[in-house]
ZAMARGU-4260 file (C-alpha; in steps of 0.2 Angstrom, whole numbers, plus 5000, padded with zeros to 4 digits):
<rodrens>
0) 5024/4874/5287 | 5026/4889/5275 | 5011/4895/5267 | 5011/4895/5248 | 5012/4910/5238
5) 4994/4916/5231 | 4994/4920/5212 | 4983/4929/5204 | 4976/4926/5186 | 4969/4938/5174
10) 4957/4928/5162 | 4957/4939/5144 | 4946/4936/5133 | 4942/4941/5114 | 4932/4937/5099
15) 4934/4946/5081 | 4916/4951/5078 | 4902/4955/5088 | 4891/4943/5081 | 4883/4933/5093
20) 4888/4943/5108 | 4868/4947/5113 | 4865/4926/5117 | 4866/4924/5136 | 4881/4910/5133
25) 4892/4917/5122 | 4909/4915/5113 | 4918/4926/5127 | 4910/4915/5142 | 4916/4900/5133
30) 4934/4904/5134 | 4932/4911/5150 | 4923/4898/5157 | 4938/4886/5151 | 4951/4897/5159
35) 4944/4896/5174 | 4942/4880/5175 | 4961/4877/5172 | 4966/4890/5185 | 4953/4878/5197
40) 4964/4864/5191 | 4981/4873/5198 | 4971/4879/5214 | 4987/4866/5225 | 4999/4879/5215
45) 4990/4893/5224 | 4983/4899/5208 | 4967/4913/5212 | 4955/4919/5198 | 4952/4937/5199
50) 4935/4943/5200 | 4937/4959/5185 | 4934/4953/5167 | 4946/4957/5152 | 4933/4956/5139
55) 4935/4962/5123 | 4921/4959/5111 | 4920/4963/5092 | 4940/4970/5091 | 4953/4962/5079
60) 4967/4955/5087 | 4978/4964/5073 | 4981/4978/5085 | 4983/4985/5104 | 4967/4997/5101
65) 4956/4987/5113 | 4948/4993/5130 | 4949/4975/5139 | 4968/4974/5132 | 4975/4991/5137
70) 4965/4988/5157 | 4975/4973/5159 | 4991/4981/5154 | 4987/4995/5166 | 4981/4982/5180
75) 5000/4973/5177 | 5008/4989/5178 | 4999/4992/5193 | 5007/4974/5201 | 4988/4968/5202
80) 4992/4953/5190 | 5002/4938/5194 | 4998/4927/5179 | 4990/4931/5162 | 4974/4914/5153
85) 4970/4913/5138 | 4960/4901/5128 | 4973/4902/5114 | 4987/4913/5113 | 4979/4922/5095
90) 4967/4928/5109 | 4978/4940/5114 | 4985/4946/5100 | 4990/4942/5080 | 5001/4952/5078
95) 5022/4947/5081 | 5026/4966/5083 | 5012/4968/5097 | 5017/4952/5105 | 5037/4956/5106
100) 5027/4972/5116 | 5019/4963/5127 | 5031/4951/5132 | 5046/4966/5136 | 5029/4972/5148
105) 5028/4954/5155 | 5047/4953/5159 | 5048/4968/5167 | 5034/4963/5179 | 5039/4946/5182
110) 5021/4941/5174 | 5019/4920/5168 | 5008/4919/5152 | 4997/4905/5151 | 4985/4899/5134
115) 4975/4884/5142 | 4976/4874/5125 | 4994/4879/5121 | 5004/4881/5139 | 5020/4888/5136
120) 5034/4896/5146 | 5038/4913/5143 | 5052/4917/5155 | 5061/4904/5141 | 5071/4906/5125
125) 5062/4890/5119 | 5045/4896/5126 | 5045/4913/5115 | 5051/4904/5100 | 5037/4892/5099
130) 5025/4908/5104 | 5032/4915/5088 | 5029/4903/5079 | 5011/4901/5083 | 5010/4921/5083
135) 5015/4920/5064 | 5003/4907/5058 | 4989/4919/5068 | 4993/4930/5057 | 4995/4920/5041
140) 4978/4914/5048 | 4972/4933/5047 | 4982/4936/5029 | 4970/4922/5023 | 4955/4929/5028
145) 4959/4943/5020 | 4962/4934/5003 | 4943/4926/5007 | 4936/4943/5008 | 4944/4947/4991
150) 4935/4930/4983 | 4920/4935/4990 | 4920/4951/4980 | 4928/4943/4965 | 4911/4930/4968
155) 4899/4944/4970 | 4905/4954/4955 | 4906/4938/4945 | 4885/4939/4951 | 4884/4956/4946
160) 4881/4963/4963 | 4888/4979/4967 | 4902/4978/4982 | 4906/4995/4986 | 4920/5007/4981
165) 4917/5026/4971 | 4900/5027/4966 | 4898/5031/4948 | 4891/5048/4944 | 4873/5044/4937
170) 4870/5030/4952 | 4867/5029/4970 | 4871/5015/4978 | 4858/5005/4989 | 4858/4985/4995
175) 4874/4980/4983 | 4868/4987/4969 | 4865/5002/4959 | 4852/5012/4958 | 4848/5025/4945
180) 4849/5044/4952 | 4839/5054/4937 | 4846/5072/4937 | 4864/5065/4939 | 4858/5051/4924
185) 4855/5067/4914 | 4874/5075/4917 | 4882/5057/4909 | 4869/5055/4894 | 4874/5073/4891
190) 4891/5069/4892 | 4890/5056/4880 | 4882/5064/4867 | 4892/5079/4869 | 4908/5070/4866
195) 4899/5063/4848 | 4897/5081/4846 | 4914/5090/4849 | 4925/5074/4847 | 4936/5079/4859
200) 4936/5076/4878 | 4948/5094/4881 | 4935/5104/4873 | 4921/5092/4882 | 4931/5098/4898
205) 4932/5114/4896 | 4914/5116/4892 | 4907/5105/4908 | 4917/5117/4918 | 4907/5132/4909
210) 4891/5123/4913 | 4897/5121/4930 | 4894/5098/4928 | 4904/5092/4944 | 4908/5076/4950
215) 4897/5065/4960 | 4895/5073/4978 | 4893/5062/4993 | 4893/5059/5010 | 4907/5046/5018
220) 4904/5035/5032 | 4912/5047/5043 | 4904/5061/5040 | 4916/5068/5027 | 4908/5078/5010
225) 4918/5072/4994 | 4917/5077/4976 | 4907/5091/4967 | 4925/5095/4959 | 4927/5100/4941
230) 4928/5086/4929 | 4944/5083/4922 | 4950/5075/4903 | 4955/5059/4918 | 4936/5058/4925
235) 4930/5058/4909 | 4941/5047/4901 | 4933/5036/4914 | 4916/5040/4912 | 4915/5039/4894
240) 4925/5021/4896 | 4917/5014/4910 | 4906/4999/4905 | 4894/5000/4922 | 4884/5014/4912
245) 4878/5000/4899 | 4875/4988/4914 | 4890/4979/4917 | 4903/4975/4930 | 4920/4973/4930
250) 4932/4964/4938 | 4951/4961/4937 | 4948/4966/4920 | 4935/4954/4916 | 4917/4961/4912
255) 4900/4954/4920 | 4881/4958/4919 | 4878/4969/4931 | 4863/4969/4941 | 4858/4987/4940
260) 4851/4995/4924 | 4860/5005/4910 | 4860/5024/4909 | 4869/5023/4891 | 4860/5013/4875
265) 4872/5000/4869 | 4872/5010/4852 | 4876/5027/4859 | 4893/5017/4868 | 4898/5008/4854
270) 4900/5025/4843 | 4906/5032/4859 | 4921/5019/4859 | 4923/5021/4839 | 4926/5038/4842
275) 4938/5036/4857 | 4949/5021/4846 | 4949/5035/4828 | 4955/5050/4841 | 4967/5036/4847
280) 4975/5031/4831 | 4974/5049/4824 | 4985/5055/4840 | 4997/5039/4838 | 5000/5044/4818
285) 5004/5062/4824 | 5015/5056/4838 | 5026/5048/4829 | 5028/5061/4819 | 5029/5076/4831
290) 5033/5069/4847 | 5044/5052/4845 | 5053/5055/4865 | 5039/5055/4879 | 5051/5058/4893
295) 5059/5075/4884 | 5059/5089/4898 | 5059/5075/4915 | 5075/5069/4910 | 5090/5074/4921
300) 5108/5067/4924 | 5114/5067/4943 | 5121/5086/4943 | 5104/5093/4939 | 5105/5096/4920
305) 5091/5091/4908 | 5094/5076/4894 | 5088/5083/4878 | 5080/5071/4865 | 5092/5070/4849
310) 5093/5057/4835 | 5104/5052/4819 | 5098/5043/4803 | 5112/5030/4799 | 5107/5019/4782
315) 5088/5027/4781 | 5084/5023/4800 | 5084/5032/4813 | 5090/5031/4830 | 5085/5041/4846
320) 5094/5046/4862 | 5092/5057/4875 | 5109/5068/4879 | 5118/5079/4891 | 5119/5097/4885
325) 5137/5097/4880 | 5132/5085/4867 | 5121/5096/4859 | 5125/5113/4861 | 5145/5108/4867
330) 5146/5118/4882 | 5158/5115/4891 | 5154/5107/4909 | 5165/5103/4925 | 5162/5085/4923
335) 5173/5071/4918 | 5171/5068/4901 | 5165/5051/4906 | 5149/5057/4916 | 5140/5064/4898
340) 5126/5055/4894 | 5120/5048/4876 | 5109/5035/4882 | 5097/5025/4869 | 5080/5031/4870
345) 5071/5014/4868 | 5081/5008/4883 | 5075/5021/4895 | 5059/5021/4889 | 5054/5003/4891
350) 5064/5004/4909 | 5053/5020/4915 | 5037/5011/4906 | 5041/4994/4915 | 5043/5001/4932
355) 5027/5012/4931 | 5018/4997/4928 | 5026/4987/4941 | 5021/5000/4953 | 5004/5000/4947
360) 5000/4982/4948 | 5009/4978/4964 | 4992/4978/4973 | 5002/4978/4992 | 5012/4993/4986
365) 5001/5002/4981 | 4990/5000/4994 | 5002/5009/5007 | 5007/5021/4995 | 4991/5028/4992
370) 4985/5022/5010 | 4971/5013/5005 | 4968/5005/5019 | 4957/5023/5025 | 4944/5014/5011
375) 4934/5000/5013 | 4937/4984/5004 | 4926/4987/4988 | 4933/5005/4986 | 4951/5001/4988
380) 4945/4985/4974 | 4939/4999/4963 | 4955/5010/4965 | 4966/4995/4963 | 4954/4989/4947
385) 4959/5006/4941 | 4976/5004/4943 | 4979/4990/4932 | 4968/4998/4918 | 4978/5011/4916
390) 4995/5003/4918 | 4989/4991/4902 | 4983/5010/4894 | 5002/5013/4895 | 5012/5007/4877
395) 5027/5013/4867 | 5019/5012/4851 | 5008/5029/4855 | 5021/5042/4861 | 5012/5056/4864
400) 4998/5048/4872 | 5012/5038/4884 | 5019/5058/4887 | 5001/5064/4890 | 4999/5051/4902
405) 5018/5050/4913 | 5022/5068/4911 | 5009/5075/4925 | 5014/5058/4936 | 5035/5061/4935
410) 5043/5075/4944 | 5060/5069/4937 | 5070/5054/4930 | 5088/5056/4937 | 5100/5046/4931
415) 5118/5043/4938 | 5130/5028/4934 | 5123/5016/4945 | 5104/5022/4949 | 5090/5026/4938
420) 5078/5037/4950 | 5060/5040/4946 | 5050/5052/4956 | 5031/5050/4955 | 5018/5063/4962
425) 5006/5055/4971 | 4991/5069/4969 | 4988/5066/4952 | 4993/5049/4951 | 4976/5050/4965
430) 4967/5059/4954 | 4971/5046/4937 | 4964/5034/4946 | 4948/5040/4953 | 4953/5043/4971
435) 4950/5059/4981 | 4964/5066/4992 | 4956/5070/5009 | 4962/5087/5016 | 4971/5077/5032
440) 4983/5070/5018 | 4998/5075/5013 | 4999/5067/4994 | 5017/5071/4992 | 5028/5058/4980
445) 5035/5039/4978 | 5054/5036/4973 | 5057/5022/4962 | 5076/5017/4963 | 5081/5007/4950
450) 5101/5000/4950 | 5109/4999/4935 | 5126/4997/4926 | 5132/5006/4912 | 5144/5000/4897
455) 5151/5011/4883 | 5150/5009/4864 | 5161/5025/4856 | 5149/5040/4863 | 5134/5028/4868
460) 5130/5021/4885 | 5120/5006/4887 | 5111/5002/4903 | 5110/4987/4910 | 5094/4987/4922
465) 5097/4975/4938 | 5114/4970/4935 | 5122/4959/4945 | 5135/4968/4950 | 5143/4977/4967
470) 5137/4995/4968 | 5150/5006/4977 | 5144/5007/4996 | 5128/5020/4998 | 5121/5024/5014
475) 5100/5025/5014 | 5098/5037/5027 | 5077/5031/5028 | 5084/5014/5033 | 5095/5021/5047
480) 5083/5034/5052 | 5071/5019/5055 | 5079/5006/5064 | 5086/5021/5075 | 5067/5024/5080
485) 5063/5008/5083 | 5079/5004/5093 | 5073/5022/5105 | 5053/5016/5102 | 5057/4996/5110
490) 5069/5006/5125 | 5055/5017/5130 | 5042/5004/5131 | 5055/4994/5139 | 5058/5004/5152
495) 5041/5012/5155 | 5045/5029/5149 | 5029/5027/5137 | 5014/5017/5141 | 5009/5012/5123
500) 5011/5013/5106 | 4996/5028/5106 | 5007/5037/5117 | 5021/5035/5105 | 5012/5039/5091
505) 5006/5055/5100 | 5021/5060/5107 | 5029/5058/5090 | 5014/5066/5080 | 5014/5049/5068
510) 5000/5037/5067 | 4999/5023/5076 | 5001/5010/5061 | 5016/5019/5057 | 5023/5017/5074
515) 5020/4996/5074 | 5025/4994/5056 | 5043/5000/5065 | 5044/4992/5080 | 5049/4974/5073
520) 5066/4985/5066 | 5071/4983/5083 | 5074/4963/5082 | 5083/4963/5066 | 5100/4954/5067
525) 5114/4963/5072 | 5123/4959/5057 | 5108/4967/5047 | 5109/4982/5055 | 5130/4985/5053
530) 5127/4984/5034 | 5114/4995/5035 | 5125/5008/5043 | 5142/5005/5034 | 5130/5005/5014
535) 5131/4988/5010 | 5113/4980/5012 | 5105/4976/4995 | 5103/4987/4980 | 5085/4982/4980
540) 5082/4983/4999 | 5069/4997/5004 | 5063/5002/5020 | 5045/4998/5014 | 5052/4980/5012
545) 5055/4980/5028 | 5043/4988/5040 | 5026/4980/5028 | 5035/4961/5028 | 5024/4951/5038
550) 5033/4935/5037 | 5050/4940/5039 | 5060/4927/5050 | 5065/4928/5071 | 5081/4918/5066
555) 5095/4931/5063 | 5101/4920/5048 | 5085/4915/5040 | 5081/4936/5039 | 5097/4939/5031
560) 5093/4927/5016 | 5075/4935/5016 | 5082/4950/5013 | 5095/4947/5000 | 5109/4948/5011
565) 5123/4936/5001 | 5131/4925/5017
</rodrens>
């Protein structure tokens, strides 16, 4: 009789939080405990239990970054594994990019996957579907608790606690809340009553840099010393705005009774705020006087020549455009006649001003743009609090306030006859909304692509934002450069050339988010990919679009309505 092949079973097991782990019967033995009693139960199939434990306790399954994870892998590249258990299969991982991973790694050893409450087939089309499936409501379950963290700080600030983010200068913080730090106190009563005093924040400026007031300097929770930087006209808008100092705290917008005590009498801020609304109006009269064309000197057609700001009275009103060069000066350029510009100011004003603020209150945007996830949860709230503040701050009906505000945010508005192109510098856009650049970053800029069609009245364009119409083929060398990567990334692990997605990340001098958020490119369908190459994939589609969606489809037809492919 011939004598049954042995397998061997890995038990993995995991658990989010270390909570609990100190108790003699814990999570982790629970789900081992279960495993092994299933590979008992297929002891007549030869099944063995290894004697080396896989644990990983207190690590997110939302990565690869785990001790117990990376020695299994190791022990099945080694050929010391036969058959992976798992209680459940979000034990192992959440993450669809991570699993699509570790499945190539079990196909290439001939490795059987097993979850003892959800036994599936790996070596199957069927099998993986269903595993992707369950895979992607892991990680809507981890989406969703992600969106219970953010109510519980909505809940906390509705109590008036104090849930983290950039401490305000005048204030330590200590047990969720605010404690009053006396000299620093000092330095924002004097700020106040400065400002009643010179009624104007540049001079105020100029004068706390003489006195040598800095920002708040701290220590982060990993060692790193922040602030002590000059205060700008930005910090102290802020400050001198910023309804904590009376005891209050805000949320979304909506102001709560804070739980820490004021630094600022309630009748000293209300003058402050007089003052601040009376500088407002007087700069709004001026502005429209002065300066009526906020984006004057960042305008640009696509051959690199500025649009000037130019007007006509016709019937005792008056009309603004920005125009090429040739209208105003009529010097002669190398252009079609067609390609001069006289575009309506209002139009390009309101689209530049729309986009901004979409920008600024599209949290998840923002949030990898400015890489907010190096924060914790109630400073990234903070920043993204910030945010929508000064998106609302931004209106047509103050001109030069809206040029004080853009102009040190846009390199360059270019514009061509199917693209509106906005540049925006991420180092001050940081610096608008309270946030310090750590030296390990590089802030550099975010490109707002907007498509567009333009029709002609006499001299006079008119833009049509997001018109449905078919742009001429255009080639976006970022999506190609990515799918490219991931494509060479999957084949590497594939075939064993790297080990991990750290080794890739190292090898490659990337981080290793940035590596996962490509490695999913790889399985995008094949139709996809050729109008990526050949120019024809949606106006609208971005790279960002498709390396951050997390719920993007493993059925090749479903992603191409995702994406705004037409069929």
């Amino acid at each position: 009789m011939a004598e049954r092949k042995s397998h061997r079973c890995a038990i993995y097991t995991r658990k989010s939080s270390d909570e609990g782990l100190e108790q003699d019967f814990n999570s982790l033995d629970a789900q081992r405990e279960s495993c092994a009693a299933y590979v008992a139960s297929q002891k007549h199939e030869g099944w063995v239990e290894l004697p080396d434990r896989y644990d990983d306790g207190g690590f997110s399954g939302g990565n690869m970054e785990r001790p117990g994870l990376r020695q299994l892998l190791s022990d099945i590249r080694a050929k010391r594994v036969d058959v992976i258990v798992v209680y459940k299969v979000d034990r192992l991982t959440r993450s669809l990019a991570d699993f699509a991973k570790i499945v190539e790694v079990l196909d290439a050893q001939g490795i059987s996957f097993v979850a003892v409450t959800q036994q599936f087939n790996t070596t199957t089309s069927m099998g993986r579907l269903t595993l992707n499936v369950l895979l992607s409501f892991a990680q809507f379950e981890r989406e969703i608790a992600g969106e219970r963290i953010r109510d519980k700080i909505k809940a906390s600030r509705q109590k008036g606690m104090w849930m983290g983010g950039g401490v305000p200068l005048g204030y330590d913080a200590r047990n969720r809340t605010l404690v009053i730090n006396p000299a620093e106190a000092d330095k924002v009563r004097s700020i106040y009553e400065r400002y009643l005093e010179l009624r104007s924040v540049h001079t105020l400026a100029a004068e706390l840099e003489a006195r040598a007031i800095h920002s708040h300097r701290r220590t982060t929770q990993d060692g790193k010393m922040i602030g002590g930087r000059p205060l700008t006209r930005g910090n102290l808008y802020l400050i001198l705005r910023n309804p904590v100092y009376i005891g209050l705290v805000v949320h979304k917008g909506t102001t709560h009774p804070g739980l820490h005590e004021p630094i600022i009498e309630r009748e000293l801020w209300d003058r402050v705020q007089e003052m601040l609304a009376a500088n407002r109006n007087a700069h709004r009269r001026q502005s429209r006087s002065r300066i009526p064309s906020p984006l004057a000197g960042i305008v640009f057609d696509s051959a690199g020549e500025r649009l000037a700001p130019s007007h006509n009275n016709t019937r005792g009103l008056r009309f603004r455009y920005y125009v090429s060069q040739t209208f105003v000066r009529g010097r002669p350029r190398n252009d079609e006649r067609g390609k001069r510009w006289r575009i309506p100011a209002a139009e390009l004003e309101q689209t530049v001003l729309t986009a901004v603020r979409s920008l600024l209150e599209d949290e998840s945007s923002l949030s990898e743009i400015l890489d907010l996830g190096r924060l914790s949860p109630g400073e990234a709230e903070m920043v993204l609090d910030a945010a929508t503040t000064f998106a609302d701050s931004l209106n047509l009906d103050d001109p030069a306030k809206l040029r004080a505000q853009l102009h040190p945010l846009m390199d360059r508005i270019e514009i061509s006859e199917t693209t509106i192109t906005i540049t925006v510098a991420l180092r001050p856009l940081r610096e608008v909304l309270g946030l310090e650049t750590p030296g390990d970053v590089e802030p550099g800029r975010h490109t707002i692509v907007l498509p567009v069609r333009i029709t002609k009245r006499g001299v006079e364009q008119k833009l049509i934002i997001g018109a449905d119409f078919a742009p001429p083929p255009a080639q976006n060398s970022a999506l190609l450069t990515a799918i490219a990567r991931a494509h060479t990334w999957t084949e590497d692990l594939k075939a064993r050339r790297v080990r991990d997605v750290a080794e890739i990340a190292r090898r490659e001098d990337l981080p290793q988010s940035y590596v996962r958020a490509h490695l999913p490119l790889a399985f995008l369908a094949p139709s996809i990919v050729m109008s990526v190459i050949e120019g024809r994939q949606p106006a609208d589609l971005s790279l960002k679009q498709l390396m951050y969606r997390t719920d993007l489809s493993i059925e090749w037809s479903v992603q191409r309505r995702q994406l705004g492919f037409r069929d």
